[in-house]
DRENMI-432983 format. One record per residue (C-alpha): chain; x, y, z; residue number from 1; residue in one letter. Coordinates in Angstrom, 3 decimals. Example, Ala and Ser with C-alpha at 12.3 -4.5 7.8 and 13.67 -1.06 7.14 Angstrom:
% DRENMI-432983
@ch=A, x=12.300, y=-4.500, z=7.800, i=1, aa=A
@ch=A, x=13.670, y=-1.060, z=7.140, i=2, aa=S
This chain:
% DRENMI-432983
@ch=A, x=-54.849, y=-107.353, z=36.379, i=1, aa=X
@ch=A, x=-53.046, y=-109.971, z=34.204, i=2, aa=X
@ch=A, x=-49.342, y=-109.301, z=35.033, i=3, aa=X
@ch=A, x=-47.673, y=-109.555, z=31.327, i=4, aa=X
@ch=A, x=-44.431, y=-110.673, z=30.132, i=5, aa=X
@ch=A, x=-44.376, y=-111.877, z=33.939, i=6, aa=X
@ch=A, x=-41.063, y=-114.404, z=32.977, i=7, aa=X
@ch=A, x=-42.363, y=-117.315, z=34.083, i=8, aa=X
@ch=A, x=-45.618, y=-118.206, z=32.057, i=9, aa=X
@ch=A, x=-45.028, y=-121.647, z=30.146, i=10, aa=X
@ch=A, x=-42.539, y=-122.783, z=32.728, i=11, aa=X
@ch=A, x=-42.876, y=-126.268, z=33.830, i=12, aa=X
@ch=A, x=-42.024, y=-128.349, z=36.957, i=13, aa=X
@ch=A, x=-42.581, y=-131.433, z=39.220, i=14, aa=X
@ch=A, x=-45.378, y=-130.398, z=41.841, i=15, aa=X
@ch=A, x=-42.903, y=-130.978, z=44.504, i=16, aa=X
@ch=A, x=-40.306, y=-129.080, z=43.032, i=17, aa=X
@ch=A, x=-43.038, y=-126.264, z=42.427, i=18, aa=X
@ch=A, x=-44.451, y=-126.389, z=45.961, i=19, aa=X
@ch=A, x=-41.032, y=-126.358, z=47.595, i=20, aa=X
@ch=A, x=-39.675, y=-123.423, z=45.903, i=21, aa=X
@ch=A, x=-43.065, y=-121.876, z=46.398, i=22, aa=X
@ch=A, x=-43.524, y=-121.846, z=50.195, i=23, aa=X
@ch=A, x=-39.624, y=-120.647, z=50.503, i=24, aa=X
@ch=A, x=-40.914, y=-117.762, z=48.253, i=25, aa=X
@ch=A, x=-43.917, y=-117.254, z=50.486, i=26, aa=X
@ch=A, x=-46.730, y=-118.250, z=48.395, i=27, aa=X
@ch=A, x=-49.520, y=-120.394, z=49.724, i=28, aa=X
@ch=A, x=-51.188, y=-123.335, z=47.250, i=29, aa=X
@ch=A, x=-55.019, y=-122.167, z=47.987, i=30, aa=X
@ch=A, x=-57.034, y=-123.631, z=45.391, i=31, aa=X
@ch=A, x=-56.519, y=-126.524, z=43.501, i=32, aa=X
@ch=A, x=-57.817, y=-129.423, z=41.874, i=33, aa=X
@ch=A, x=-56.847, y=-132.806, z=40.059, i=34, aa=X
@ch=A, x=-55.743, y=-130.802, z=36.983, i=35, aa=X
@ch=A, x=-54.867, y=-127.004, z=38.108, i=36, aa=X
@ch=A, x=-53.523, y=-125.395, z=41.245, i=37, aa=X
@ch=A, x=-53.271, y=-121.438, z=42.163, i=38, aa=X
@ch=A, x=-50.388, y=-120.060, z=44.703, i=39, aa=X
@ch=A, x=-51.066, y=-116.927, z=46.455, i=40, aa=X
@ch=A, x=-48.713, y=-114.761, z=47.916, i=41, aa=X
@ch=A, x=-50.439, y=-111.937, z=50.099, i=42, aa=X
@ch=A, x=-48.634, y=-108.469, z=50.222, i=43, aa=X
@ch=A, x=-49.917, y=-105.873, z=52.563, i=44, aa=X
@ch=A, x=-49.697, y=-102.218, z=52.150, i=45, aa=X
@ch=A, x=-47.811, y=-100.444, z=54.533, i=46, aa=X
@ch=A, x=-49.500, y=-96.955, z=53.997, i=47, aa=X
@ch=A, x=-53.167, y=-98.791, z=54.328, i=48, aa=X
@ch=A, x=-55.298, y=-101.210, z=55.583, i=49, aa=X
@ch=A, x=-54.686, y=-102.849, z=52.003, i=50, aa=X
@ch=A, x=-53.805, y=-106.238, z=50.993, i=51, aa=X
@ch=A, x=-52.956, y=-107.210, z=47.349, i=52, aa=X
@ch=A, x=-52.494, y=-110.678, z=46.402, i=53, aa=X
@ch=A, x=-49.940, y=-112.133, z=43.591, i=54, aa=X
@ch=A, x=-51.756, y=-114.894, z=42.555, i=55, aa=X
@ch=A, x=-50.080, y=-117.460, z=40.045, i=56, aa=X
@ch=A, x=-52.240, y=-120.196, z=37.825, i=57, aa=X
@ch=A, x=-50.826, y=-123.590, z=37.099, i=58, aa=X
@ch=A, x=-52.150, y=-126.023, z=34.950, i=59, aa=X
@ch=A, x=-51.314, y=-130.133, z=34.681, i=60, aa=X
@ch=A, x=-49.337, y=-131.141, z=31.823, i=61, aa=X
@ch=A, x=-49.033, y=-134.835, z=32.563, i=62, aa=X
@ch=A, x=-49.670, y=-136.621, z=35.721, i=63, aa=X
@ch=A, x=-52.597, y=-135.699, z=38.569, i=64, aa=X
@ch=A, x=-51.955, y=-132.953, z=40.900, i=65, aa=X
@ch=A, x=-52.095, y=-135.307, z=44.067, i=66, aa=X
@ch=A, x=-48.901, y=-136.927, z=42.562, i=67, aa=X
@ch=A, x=-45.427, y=-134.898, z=43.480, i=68, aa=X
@ch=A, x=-44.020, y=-136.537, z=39.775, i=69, aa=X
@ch=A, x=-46.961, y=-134.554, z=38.172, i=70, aa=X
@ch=A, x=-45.945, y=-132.253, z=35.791, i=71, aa=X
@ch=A, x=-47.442, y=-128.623, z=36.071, i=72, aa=X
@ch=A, x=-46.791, y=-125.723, z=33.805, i=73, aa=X
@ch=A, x=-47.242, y=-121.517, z=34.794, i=74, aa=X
@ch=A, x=-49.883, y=-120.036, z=33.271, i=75, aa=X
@ch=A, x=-51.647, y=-116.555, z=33.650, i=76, aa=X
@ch=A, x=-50.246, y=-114.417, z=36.747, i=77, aa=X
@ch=A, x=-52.746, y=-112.070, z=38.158, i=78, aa=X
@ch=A, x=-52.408, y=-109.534, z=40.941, i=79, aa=X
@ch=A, x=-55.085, y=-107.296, z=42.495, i=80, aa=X
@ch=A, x=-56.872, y=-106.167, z=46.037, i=81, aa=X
@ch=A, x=-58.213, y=-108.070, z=48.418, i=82, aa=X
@ch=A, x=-61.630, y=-107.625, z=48.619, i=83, aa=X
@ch=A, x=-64.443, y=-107.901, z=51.370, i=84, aa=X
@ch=A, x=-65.608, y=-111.042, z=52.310, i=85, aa=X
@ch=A, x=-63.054, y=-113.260, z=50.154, i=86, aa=X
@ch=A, x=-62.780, y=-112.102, z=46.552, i=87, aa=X
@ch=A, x=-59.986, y=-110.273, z=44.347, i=88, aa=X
@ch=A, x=-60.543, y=-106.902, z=43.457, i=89, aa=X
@ch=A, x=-58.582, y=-107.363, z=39.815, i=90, aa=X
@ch=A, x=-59.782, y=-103.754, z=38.417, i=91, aa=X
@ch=A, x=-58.251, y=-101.888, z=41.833, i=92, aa=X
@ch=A, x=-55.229, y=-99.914, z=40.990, i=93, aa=X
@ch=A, x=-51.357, y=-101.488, z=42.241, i=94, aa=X
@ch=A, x=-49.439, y=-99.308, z=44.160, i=95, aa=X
@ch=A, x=-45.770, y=-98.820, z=42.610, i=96, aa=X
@ch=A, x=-44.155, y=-100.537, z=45.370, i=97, aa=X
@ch=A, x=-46.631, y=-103.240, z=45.606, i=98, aa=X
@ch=A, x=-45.581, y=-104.152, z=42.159, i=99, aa=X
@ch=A, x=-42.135, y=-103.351, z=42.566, i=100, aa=X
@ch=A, x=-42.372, y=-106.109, z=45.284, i=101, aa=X
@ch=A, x=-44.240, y=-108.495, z=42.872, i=102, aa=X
@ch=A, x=-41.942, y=-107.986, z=39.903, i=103, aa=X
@ch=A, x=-39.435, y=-108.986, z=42.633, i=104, aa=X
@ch=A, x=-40.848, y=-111.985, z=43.585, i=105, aa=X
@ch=A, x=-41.358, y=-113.223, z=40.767, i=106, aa=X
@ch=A, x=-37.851, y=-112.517, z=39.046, i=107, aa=X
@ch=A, x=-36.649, y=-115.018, z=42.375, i=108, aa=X
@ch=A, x=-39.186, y=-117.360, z=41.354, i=109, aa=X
@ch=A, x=-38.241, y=-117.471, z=37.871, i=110, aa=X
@ch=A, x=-34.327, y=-117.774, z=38.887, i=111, aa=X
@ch=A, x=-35.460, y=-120.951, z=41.139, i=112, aa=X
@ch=A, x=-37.953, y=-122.774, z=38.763, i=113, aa=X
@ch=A, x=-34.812, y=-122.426, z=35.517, i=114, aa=X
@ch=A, x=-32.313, y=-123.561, z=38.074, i=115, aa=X
């Protein structure tokens, strides 16, 4: 699921500025490419064998992503089940406290990138 009115879409920031506050955070940069990166922050569920996965897009504004002076912006931030073998279950219903814990992290993360 999309996470709306997450705070921090159309934010932008130096990649090294963005990966720094990131791994403090906990997120991981997983995929990415010359012009777009995604950070993943896994968050398991304590009543089940569950994990869900905030996963945040960014996009290149100016620069290429190998540089730390490029320039990315946040887009869409998406959070949903891990699924068997290495997918995203998007549809799977959030536990409250799963997104409690999301909404969390990204309130930090907003508080860090508008520093």
């Amino acid at each position: 699921m999309i996470i709306e009115n997450s705070g921090i879409k159309g934010i932008k920031s130096d990649l090294a500025h963005l990966d720094e506050v990131m791994e403090q955070l906990g997120f991981v940069r997983w995929q990415w490419e010359y012009y777009r990166a995604t950070y993943d922050l896994q968050l398991p569920d304590r009543e089940s064998t569950n994990d869900y996965f905030l996963r945040i897009n960014t996009r290149v504004e100016s620069g290429k992503l190998e540089s730390p002076y490029a320039i990315l912006y946040v887009e869409d931030v998406y959070i949903g089940q891990a699924s068997f073998p290495h997918g995203v279950n998007y549809q799977a219903a959030i536990p409250d406290y799963i997104m409690k814990t999301a909404s969390g992290k990204l309130a930090e993360l907003k508080v860090k990138l508008t520093q």
